[in-house]
C-alpha positions as CSV (number, residue, x, y, z in Angstrom):
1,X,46.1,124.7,-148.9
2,X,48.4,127.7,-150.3
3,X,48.9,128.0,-153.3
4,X,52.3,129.7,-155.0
5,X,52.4,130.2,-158.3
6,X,56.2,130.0,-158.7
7,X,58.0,132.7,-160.1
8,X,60.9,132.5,-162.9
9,X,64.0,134.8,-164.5
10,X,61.8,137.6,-166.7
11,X,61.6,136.2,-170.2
12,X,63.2,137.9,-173.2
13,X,60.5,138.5,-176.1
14,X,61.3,135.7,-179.2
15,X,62.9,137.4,-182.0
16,X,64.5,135.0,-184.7
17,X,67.1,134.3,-183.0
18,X,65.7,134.3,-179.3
19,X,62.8,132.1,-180.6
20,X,65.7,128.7,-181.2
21,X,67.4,129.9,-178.1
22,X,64.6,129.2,-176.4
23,X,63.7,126.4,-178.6
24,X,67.0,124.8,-177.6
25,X,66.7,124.5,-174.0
26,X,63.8,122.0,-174.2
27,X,64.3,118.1,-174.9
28,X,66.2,116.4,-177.6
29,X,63.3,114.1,-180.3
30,X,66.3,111.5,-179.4
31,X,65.5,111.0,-175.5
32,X,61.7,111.3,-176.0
33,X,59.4,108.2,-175.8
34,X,57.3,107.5,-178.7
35,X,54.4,107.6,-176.4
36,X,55.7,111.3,-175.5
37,X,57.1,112.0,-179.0
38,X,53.3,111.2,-180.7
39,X,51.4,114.0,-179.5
40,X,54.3,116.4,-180.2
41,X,54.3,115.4,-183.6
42,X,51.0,115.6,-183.8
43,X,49.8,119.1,-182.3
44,X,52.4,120.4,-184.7
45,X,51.1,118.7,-187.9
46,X,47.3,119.6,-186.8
47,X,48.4,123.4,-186.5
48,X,50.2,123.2,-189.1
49,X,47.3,122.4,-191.8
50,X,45.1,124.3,-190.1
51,X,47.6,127.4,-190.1
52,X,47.8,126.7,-194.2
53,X,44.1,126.3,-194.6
54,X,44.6,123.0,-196.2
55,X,42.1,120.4,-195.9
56,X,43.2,117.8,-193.4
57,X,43.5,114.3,-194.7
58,X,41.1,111.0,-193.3
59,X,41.8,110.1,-190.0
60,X,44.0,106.7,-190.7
61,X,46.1,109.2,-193.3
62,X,46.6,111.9,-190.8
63,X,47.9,109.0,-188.5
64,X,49.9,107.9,-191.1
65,X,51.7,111.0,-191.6
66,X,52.4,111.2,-187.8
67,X,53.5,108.3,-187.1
68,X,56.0,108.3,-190.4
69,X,57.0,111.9,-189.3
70,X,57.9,111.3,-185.6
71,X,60.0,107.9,-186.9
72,X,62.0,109.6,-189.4
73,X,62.9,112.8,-186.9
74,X,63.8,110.5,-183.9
75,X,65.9,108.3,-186.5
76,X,67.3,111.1,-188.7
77,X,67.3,114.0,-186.6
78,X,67.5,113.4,-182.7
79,X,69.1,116.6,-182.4
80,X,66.1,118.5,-183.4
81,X,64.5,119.3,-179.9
82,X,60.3,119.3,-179.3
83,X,59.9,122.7,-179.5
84,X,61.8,123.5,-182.9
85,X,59.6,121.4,-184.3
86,X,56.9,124.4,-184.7
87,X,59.6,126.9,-185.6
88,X,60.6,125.1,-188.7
89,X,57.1,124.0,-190.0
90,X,56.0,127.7,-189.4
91,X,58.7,129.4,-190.6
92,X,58.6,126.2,-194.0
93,X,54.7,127.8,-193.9
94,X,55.3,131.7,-194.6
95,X,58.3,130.5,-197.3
96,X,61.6,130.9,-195.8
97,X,62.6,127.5,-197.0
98,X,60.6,127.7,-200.8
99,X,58.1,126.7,-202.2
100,X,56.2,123.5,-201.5
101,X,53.4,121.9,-202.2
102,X,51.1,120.6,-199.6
103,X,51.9,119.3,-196.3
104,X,53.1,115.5,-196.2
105,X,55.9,114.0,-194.4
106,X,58.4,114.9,-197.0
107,X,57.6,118.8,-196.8
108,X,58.0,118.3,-193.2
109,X,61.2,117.0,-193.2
110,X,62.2,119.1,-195.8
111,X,61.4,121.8,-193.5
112,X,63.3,120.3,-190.9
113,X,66.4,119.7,-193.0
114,X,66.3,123.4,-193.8
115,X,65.7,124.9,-190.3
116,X,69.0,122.9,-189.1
117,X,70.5,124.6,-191.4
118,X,70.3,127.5,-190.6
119,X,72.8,130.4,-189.8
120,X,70.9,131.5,-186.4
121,X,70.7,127.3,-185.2
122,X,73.9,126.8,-186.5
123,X,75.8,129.6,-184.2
124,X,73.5,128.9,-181.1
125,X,74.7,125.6,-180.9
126,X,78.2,125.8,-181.4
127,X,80.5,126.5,-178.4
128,X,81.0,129.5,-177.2
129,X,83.7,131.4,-177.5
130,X,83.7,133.9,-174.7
131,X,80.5,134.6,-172.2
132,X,78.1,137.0,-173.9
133,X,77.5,140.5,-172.4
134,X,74.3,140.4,-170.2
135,X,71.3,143.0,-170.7
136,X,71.0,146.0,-169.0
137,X,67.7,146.0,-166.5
138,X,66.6,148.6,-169.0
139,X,67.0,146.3,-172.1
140,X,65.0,143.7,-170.1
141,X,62.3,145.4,-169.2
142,X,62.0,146.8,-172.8
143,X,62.0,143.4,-174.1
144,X,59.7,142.0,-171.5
145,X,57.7,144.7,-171.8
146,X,57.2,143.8,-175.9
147,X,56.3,140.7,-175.2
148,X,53.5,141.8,-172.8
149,X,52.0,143.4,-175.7
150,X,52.7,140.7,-177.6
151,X,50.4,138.7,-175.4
152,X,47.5,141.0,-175.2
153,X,46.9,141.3,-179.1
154,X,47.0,137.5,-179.1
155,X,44.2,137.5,-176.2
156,X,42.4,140.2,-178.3
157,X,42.8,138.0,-181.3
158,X,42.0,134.7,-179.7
159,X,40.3,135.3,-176.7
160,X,43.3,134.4,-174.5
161,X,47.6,134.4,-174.1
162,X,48.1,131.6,-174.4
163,X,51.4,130.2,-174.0
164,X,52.1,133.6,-173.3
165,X,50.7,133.2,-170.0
166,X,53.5,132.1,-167.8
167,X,56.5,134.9,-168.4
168,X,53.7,137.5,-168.5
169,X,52.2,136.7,-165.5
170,X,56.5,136.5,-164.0
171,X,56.6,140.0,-165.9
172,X,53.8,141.3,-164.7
173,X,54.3,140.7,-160.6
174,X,57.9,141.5,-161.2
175,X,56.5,145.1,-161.6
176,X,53.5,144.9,-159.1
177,X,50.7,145.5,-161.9
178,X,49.5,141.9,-160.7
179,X,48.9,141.8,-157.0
180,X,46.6,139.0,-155.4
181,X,45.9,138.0,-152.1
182,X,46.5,134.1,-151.6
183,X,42.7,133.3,-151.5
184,X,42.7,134.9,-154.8
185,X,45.7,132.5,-156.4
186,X,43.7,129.6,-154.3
187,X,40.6,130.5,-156.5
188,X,42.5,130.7,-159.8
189,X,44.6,127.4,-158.7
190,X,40.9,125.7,-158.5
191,X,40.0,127.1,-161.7
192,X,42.9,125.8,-163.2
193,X,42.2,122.3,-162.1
194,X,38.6,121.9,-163.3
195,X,40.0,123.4,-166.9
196,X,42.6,120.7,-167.3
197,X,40.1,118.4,-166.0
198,X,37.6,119.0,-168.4
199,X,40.2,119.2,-171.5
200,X,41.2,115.3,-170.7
201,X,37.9,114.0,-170.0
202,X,37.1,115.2,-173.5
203,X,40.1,114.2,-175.1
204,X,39.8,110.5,-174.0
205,X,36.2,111.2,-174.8
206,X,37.1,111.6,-179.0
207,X,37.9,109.0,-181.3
208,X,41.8,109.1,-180.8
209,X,45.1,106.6,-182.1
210,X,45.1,104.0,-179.1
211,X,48.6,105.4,-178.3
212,X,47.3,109.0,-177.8
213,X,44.1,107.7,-175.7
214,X,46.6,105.8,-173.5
215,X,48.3,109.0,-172.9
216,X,46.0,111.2,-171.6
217,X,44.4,108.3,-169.4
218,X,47.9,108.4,-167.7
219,X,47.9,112.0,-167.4
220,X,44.5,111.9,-165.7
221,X,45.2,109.4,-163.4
222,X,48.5,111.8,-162.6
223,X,46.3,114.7,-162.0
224,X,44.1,112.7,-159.4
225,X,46.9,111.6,-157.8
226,X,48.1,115.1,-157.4
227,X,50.3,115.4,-159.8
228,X,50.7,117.4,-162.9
229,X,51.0,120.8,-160.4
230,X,53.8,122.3,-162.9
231,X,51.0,122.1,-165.4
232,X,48.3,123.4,-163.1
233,X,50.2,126.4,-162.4
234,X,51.2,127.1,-165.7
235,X,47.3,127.6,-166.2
236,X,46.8,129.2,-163.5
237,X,49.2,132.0,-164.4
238,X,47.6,132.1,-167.7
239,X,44.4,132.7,-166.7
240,X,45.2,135.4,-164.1
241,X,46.9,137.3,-167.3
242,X,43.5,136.6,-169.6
243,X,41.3,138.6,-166.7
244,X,43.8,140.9,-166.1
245,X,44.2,142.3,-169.8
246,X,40.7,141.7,-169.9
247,X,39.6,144.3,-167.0
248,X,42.0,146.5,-169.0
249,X,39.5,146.3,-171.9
250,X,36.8,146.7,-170.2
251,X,38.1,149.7,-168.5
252,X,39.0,151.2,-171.8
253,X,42.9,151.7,-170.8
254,X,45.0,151.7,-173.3
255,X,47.7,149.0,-172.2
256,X,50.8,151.1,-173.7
257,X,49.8,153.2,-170.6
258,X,49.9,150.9,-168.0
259,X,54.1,150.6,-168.2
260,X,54.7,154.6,-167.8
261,X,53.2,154.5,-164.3
């Protein structure tokens, strides 16, 4: 089979500002089934205590605090959307929004209440008032470019991109520093597929919330089905960027150099 890993619009880097925009173009808490909802919550709380160095909690309390925390958002704050979420507990982390004390549902939605607040959230969402100039190729690039080094001191720092992966590897094609022949994306594609394999077999695999458990089960037997490509893909590209930034460090090229060829 051939594989294409689909291409998009070259993504801008995340300042403040460009961080919500994005933020605000994925779904509303409001229209998000629990069942969905749960392991937003969730991943966000984990990284949150772990981000913090705080000790995490029992397992029933750490439910608990989910649980509590995804009801009062849906309930209180359907506007929020699933990936402003992060934004405001990390930016609530580093102080922006005070001082606090431990991370509970309270300083959650504390953080929450402050993030829609602010100035930045506040103008992105409000009508427009005349279209916005576009960026110049040039600013593009520069800002695509930043975020390309972005993604390689997070692979130096964690071993991979990340969820840098997927407008690198756009970035990265767009200027033909990433060229593979189809057998090549076919091997990666495969790659893909045994990774997200082996991460649900040992999720079920852990003592998880029945809720969670129920999830992934549906999202394996999605991926057998062949489904789930979007999310194959997204690997995919992610793992092409990790050995291409790694072959760079390997070779001892400097990466700043590879964008005035």
């Amino acid at each position: 089979m051939e594989i294409q890993l689909y291409k998009s619009e070259n993504a801008i880097v995340p300042s403040r500002d460009n961080e919500i925009k994005l933020a605000l173009q994925t779904r509303l808490f409001s229209v998000i089934d629990q069942k969905d909802a749960y392991p937003i919550v969730k991943n966000a709380i984990v990284k949150a205590y772990i981000t913090a160095r705080y000790e995490m909690p029992e397992l029933f309390e750490i439910e608990i605090i989910i649980e509590e925390t995804m009801k009062a958002i849906k309930n209180k704050f359907g506007s929020l959307r699933e990936e402003e979420l992060s934004i405001a507990i990390s930016r609530g982390l580093i102080g922006d929004y005070g001082d606090f004390k431990g991370i509970s549902m309270i300083t959650i939605i504390q953080f929450v209440k402050a993030y829609l607040k602010e100035e930045s959230r506040i103008k992105l969402t409000l009508p427009a008032k005349q279209e916005k100039m576009k960026p110049s190729d040039d600013e593009i690039y520069e800002l695509c470019k930043s975020n390309a080094l972005k993604a390689f001191s997070e692979l130096q720092r964690n071993g991979t991109v990340g969820s840098f992966g997927g407008v690198v590897y756009d970035f990265l094609t767009s200027i033909k520093l990433i060229e593979l022949e189809q057998s090549e994306k076919n091997d990666y594609w495969k790659q893909a597929k045994e990774e997200y394999l082996e991460y649900l077999t040992k999720a079920i695999a852990n003592p998880l919330d029945m809720p969670e458990r129920n999830r992934l089960k549906k999202d394996l037997e999605l991926f057998q089905s062949g489904e789930k490509k979007d999310r194959i893909i997204s690997i995919s590209k992610r793992l092409i960027v990790d050995d291409y930034f790694r072959g760079l460090i390997m070779d001892e090229t400097p990466i700043e150099t590879i964008f005035e060829k």
